[in-house]
Steps between C-alpha positions, in 0.01 A plus 500: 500500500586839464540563880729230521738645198524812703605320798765326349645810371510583940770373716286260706597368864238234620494396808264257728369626859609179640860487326734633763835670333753480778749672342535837663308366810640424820642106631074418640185626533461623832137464684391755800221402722228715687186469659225647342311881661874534616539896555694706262858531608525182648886342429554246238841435441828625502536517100859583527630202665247308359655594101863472700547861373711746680372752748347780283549365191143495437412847552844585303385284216078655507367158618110447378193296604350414207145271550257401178252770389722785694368427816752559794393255779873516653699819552901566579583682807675850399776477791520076548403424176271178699220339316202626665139461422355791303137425584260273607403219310169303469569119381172468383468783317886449336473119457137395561466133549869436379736339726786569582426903433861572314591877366789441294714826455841613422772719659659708210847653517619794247863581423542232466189325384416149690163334627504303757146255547278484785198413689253599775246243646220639654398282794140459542345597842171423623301810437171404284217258663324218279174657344183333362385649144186508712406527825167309501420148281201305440487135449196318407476106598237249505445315790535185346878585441707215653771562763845531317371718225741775410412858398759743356491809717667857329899513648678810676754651328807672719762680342773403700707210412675219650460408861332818529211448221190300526536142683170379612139482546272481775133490556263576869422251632192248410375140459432495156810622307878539543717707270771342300824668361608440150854580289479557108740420240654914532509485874179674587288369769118464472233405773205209449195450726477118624187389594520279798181442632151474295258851477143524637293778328236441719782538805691739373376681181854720515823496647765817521873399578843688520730435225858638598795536311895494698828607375848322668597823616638617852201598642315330219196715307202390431182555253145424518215408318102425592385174346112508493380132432149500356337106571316415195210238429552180298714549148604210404794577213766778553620657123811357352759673280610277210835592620676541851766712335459756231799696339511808266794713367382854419745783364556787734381783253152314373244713540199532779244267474712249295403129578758344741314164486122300574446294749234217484330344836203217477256444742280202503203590697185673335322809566648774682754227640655441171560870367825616610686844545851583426718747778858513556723458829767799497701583740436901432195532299575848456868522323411160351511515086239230405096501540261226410177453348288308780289330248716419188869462725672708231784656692603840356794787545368811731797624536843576328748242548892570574753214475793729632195492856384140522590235228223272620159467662314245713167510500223254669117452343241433653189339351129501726249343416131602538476347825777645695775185402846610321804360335828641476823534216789681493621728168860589452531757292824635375595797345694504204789765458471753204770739392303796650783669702740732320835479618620742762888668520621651854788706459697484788824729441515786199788722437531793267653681377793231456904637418603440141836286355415276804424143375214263694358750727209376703205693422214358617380153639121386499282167607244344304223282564191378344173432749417220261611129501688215270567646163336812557712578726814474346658883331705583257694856630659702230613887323522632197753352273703838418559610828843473674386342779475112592260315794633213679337291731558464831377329813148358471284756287743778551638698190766750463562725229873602462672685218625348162822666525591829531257783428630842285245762651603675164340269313208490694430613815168331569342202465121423551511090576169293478474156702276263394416217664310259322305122650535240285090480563218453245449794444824620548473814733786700587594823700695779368710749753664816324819677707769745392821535550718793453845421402719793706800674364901467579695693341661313227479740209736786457410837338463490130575796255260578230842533309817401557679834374311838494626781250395856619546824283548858684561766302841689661418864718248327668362606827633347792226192657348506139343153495683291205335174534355208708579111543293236623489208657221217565537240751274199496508428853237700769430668751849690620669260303410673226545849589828604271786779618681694206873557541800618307769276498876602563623563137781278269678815427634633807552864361090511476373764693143319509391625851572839361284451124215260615313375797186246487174537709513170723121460449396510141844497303511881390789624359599850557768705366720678844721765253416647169708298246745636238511326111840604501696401802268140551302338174392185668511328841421075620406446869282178635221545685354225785190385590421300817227372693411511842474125570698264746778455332468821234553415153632728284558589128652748251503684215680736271436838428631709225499861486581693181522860481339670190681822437333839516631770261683683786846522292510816257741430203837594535730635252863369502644661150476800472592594870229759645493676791724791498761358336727702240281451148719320253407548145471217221716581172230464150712500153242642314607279253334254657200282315167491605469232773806593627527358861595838725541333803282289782275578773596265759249443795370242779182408666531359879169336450424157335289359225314753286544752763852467372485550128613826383388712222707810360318770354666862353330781759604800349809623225650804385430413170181235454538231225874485484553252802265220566539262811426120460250381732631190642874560485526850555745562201494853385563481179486745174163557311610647216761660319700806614598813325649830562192652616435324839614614831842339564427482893197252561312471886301140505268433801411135507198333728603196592146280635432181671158302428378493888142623606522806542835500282798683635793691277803655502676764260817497288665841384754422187722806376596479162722622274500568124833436347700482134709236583726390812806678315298825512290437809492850647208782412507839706223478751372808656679425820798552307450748290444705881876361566621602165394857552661523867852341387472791166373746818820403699763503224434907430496551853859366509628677188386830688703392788782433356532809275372769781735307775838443298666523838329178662540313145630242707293497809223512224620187316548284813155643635316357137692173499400447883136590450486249147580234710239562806245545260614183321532261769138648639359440176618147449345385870186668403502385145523132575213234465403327799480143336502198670800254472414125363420281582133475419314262670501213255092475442545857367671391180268378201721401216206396330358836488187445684545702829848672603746687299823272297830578539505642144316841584498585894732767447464829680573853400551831728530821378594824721661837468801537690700831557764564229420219260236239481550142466327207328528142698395130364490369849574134543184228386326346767547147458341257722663239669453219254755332268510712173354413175765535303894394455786671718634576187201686402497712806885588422455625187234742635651876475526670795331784565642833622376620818473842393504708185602851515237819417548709229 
């Protein structure tokens, strides 16, 4: 069937009630004794010595009573730990008619688990009398009825047992009857009515005698009963049952009024003589199941019947006749067991929530039992199959459900875990019992990054605790465990001022910038950063974090060639020979930014004469833009921008001198400045002719006066006169032989022109030549003319 497919698929234990599994149970079963309506309190047993523990060890190890159904009939002591009794107890009402009265139960030790089996006997005492179903009976006989004639009388019924339950019969005393005591086949004894001597009617029409009922106890108890005998007239045939003995089996769940069985009694007289009546002798008419139909003997159910209560009934009949005369059978009925009784689970001992990574942890242990008999009694205990999580058997019909290994609260930190307990009845009934059990966390997960390295981006002049960034961090753990702490670690590079650039907030990972950073001086930084919990041990992790400046266009260009600044102007020779094209000479500048806020773009600002000089935009070459002539200005004043592509862009300007000129064996044209010499030197010479011819008589002084004053004005003329230029080397990133950004050694050659005091002097100053090996062959540089350092006025 379909419910037994699923049950295969279920890890099944099945176990018997009467199969005892001694294998976490003590040596014996050990068996405790008490009276019954003992008071609460009273002592037991010293459970210690009697398990051969050690003194406290059964407080230290949380020592349980444990009974069937949950009852707790014995309690521990909280100091002595003694057995003592936890209330008074009834035999009857625990045990009924059963003898011995046994309460099986089980001392249960945790940490570490054991059972150990025992037993308490409650002794019977003599506390219930015999009593009569009735107290009054009538008994109809003829008074031809011979001496020796027996009559069934109804029996007492005492619920004590033993010595102390019913033992005898006695009747008042009389001529005509004595009382005889009889056993049946379960134990129970029954009275019967002896007739002795022969009835009168006309004597003695009726007859009352004392029917008393004695226990064996110490004093004994008795009950009594009033037997009214009723002398009848002549009847000559009492009824007869066709059988002595009647049986019937009836199941305990049929309904009310369900036939049990008929009975059939004959009686052989006529008339009024020969009808007969049907009644039953019951010991308690009232809680008694079964009622008959006085004319047609069909015995039928009145009430509900309960095999777990009584398992069989005795039952006596009784059939009269019209004329007072009655026969007697006896019915056994017994009740047949049906699988009416679910099972039932008593947990006993439930932890949660339970420690993960800890293998076979005891989390709960449970009874079952099953109020119904044979087969239907026998259960099948199981869980779901997908749970980590086993139940093994233990003493008797205790269970305990341990761990399958060890749990990852991770994974899962609860479980919801269904027992079912199934009998292996028709139908099959079974009890479910949900529990939970939380699965609590240890800290066995350290913090875990989002990423293993972070790269941040902070563009340089920042303000100082500009947040930059965050990291993060999950832990899978709970609770404090997995609360996570932010750290900077001590840096690799031991020159890293990181507590100076950075600091982390502990609690949520922000990163903050301490100093304003600068492009220039610090383009990137590493550092590692920590996380760690709060658990017991703390677990940690890291992480790295990379910081990269982006530049800010903070860096105007600078212009290396031409010098600026105050310098002494220096002014570039043009042969106005020269083609169009004509590279003039280079701009030369630098950008202390990087990336586009680096590239530089050359642009022509303002010239004395627009549209002969044109300025390459990437390079900065000045260069020619057309022919020259006659006409144009020999002396040339360039103002170059030079511009860098930042947002907003910065710039920086270039002033070039130039100078118009044939050819370098010619290179000299009057300029105004002197032209103004010119004039004073012609000024001076007259003013020394006069001299000499109006003061013949200091001829000499005069001579030695002009020569002295030529050579002050000479030597004052030559310091003034001379360009400041700076000695090579260049720096070496200064030189472009390719033409694309700094001047070649071919053309960076200065001119400076001044007017000195008596004549005035024309100097090809040395050419500035970087500090690079040159271009050409030392023989090539040999054969290079020199120069003159001065060529004289005329």
């Amino acid at each position: 069937t379909m419910q037994t497919k699923v049950q295969n698929k279920k890890r099944q234990v099945a176990f018997f009630i009467l199969l005892m599994l001694w294998g976490e149970v003590g040596s014996e079963s050990i068996q405790y004794s008490v009276l019954e309506e003992t008071e609460s309190g009273t002592f037991v047993a010293n459970l210690t010595k009697d398990l051969g523990l050690r003194v406290g060890e059964l407080a230290a190890r949380g020592a349980r009573i444990v009974f069937k159904g949950n009852r707790q009939h014995l309690q521990l002591d909280p100091q002595t730990r003694d057995l003592l009794l936890n209330e008074k107890l009834d035999r009857e009402e625990l045990c009924g008619s059963t003898e011995p009265c046994v309460l099986p139960f089980q001392v249960l030790l945790e940490n570490p688990l054991q059972f150990f089996q025992a037993s308490l006997r409650v002794r019977d005492i003599n506390d219930h009398a015999p009593e009569f179903p009735a107290r009054e009976m009538l008994l109809k006989i003829s008074e031809i009825t011979m001496p020796g004639k027996i009559f069934p009388l109804k029996m007492a019924h005492d619920l004590d047992t033993g010595s102390n339950g019913l033992q005898s019969y006695t009747i008042s005393s009389n001529p005509h009857f004595h009382v005889l005591t009889r056993n049946r086949s379960e134990g129970r004894k029954f009275p019967e009515l002896v007739l002795d001597k022969p009835l009168d009617r006309e004597e003695q029409p009726r007859l009352t005698l004392t029917l008393t009922a004695l226990d064996g106890g110490s004093p004994p108890r008795s009950g009594t009963s009033e037997i009214h005998i009723q002398v009848l007239d002549i009847n000559d045939n009492i009824p007869e049952f066709a059988q002595e003995l009647y049986e019937a089996q009836i199941p305990e769940n049929n309904p009310l009024g369900s036939l049990v069985i008929t009975v059939s009694a004959r009686d052989l007289d006529a008339g009024s003589f020969g009808k007969v009546s049907y009644a039953l002798f019951q010991v308690d008419d009232i809680n008694q199941p079964f009622e008959i139909n006085a004319i047609t003997g069909e015995i039928r159910l009145r009430k509900a019947l309960d095999f777990e209560e009584v398992q069989s009934y005795d039952v006596d009949v009784e059939a009269t006749d019209g004329g007072g005369l009655s026969g007697k059978c006896s019915l056994v009925v017994r009740v047949l067991d049906v699988n009416d009784n679910a099972p039932e689970l008593t947990m006993s001992f439930f932890i949660s929530p339970i420690p993960e990574n800890l293998p076979e942890i005891i989390v709960a242990v449970f009874s079952v039992s099953d109020a119904d008999s044979g087969h239907n009694q026998q259960v099948i205990c199981s869980i779901e199959n997908n749970l980590p999580f086993l139940l093994r058997p233990s003493v008797e019909n205790f269970y305990t459900l341990v761990t399958d290994g060890a749990l990852d609260r991770e994974s899962r930190a609860e479980y919801n875990i269904t027992i079912t307990v199934t009998d292996l009845g028709t139908p099959r009934l079974k009890t479910q019992q949900s529990i939970t059990v939380l699965v609590s966390d240890v800290n066995d997960n350290a913090p875990a990054f989002t990423q293993t390295s972070y790269t941040l981006f902070v563009r340089e002049n920042n303000s100082p605790a500009l947040h930059i960034g965050s990291v993060s961090a999950t832990d899978r753990d709970s609770g404090t465990n997995a609360q996570v702490t932010y750290s900077l670690l001590p840096p690799q590079d031991p020159h890293l001022p990181l507590a100076s650039l950075v600091s982390i907030s502990a609690d949520n990972g922000h990163l903050f910038a301490l100093r304003s950073l600068d492009y220039e001086a610090l383009q990137e930084f590493e550092f590692r950063v920590g996380a760690t919990d709060r658990g017991s041990p703390a677990l940690s992790s890291e992480a790295l974090v990379r910081v990269l400046v982006l530049d800010a266009n903070d860096n105007s260009p600078f212009v290396l060639y031409p010098l600026q600044n105050g310098s002494a102007p220096c002014t570039e020779l043009v042969p106005r020979a020269a083609e169009p094209g004509y590279l003039v000479t280079k701009v030369v500048a630098v950008d202390g930014d990087s990336g586009q806020n680096a590239w530089l773009s050359y642009q022509l600002l303002k010239a004395t004469e627009p549209g002969l000089f044109g300025v390459w935009a990437h390079n900065g070459e000045v260069r020619t833009s057309r022919l020259l002539s006659e006409r144009d200005a020999a002396k040339h004043r360039l103002v170059v921008l030079v511009k860098d592509n930042g947002e907003p862009p910065r710039s920086a300007t270039a002033t070039l001198h130039l100078l118009l000129v044939d050819g370098f064996s010619q290179p000299y044209l009057p300029l105004p400045e002197a032209a103004a010499a010119q004039a004073q030197a012609d000024s001076l010479t007259v003013y020394l002719v006069v001299a000499l011819a109006s003061v013949s008589s200091l001829f000499l002084l005069s001579v030695l006066l002009f020569v002295a004053v030529r050579l002050c004005r000479r030597s004052r003329a030559a310091s003034v006169g001379r360009c400041s230029v700076p000695e090579g080397p260049f720096p070496g990133h200064l030189v472009d032989v390719s033409g694309t950004g700094t001047l070649s050694q071919s053309y960076q050659y200065e001119v400076c022109l001044m007017g000195g005091s008596g004549t005035n002097e024309f100097k090809f100053l040395k050419p500035i030549i970087p500090n690079f090996p040159p271009q050409g062959t030392e023989r090539e540089m040999e054969e290079t003319p020199a120069l003159p350092n001065s060529f004289p006025f005329s």
